[in-house]
C-alpha positions, 0 to 999 in steps of 0.5 A, spaced: 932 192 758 928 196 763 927 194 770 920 192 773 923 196 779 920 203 778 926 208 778 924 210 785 924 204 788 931 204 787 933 212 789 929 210 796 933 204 796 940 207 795 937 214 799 937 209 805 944 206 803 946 214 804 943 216 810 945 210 813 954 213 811 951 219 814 950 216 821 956 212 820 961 220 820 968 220 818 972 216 813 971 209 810 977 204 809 973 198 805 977 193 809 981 186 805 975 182 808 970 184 805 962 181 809 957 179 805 950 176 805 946 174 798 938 175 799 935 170 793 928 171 792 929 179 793 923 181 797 920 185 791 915 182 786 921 181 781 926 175 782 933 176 784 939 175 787 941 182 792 948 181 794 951 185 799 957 188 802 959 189 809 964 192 814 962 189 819 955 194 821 956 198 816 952 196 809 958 199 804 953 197 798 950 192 794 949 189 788 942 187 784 942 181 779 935 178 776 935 174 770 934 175 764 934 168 760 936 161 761 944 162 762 943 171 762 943 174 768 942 182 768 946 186 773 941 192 775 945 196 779 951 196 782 952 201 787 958 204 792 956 208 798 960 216 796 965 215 802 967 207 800 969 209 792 975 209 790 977 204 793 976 198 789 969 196 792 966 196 787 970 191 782 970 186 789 963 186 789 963 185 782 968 179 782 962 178 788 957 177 782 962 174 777 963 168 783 957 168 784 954 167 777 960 162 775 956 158 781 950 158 778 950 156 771 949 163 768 954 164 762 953 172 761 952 178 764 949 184 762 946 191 764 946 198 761 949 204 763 945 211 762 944 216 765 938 216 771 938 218 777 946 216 779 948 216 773 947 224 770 952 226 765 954 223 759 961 224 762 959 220 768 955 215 763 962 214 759 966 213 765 962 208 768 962 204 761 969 204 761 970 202 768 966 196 767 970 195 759 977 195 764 973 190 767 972 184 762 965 186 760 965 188 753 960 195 751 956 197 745 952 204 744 945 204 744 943 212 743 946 218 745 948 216 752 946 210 753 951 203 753 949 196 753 955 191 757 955 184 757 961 180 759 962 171 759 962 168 765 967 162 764 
């Protein structure tokens, strides 16, 4: 489902999130505790939820969710700064989600994995669509390097 965001509003905004790990220099351990603020409605046109994770100043990523229908949330984007992946951020700001959407009578959760600005080769496309099916969500390919995911929240 395309976003009403155009595709460079999102580059700024996750330009801004990698500007911001440069001026925080040396390496990022994500912490056990994780902070977080929720922003509902998103400051843009387009409502939604903006979740976003925090070592104490330090903004490590975030997640974006609008709805898509009663009971449907769509997960736009979910986005760890370079220096705090592989270190299991990204699964706790989705389990973050998940929590949160449980909470609020959504009942699944789609997106789409493409390739974009972030997401460049198919190689990429594929990986990132297998670390969300190693996380519950179940996929199904819509063209050459796109996947559409959906998971049930219980």
């Amino acid at each position: 489902m395309p976003s009403d965001k155009k595709p460079e509003d999102w580059k700024r905004r996750l330009d801004e999130l990698g500007q911001r790990d440069t001026e925080n220099q040396g390496e990022v351990v994500v912490p056990e505790q994780v902070e977080w603020e929720t922003r509902l409605p998103h400051e843009s046109t387009t409502m939604g939820t903006e979740l976003l994770a925090f070592d104490g100043e330090r903004r490590l990523g975030h997640a974006y969710l609008r709805d898509r229908a009663a009971g449907v949330a769509w997960l736009e984007i979910l986005y760890v700064i370079p220096r705090a992946r592989r270190q299991g951020l990204g699964a706790k700001i989705l389990r973050s989600v998940e929590s949160y959407c449980s909470a609020h009578g959504v009942r699944e959760i789609q997106g789409e994995v493409s390739i974009n600005d972030y997401t460049a080769t198919e190689e990429e496309v594929e990986e990132t669509a297998a670390w969300f099916e190693e996380r519950g969500f179940t996929r199904r390919k819509d063209g050459r390097a796109h996947w559409v995911i959906s998971k049930a929240i219980e």
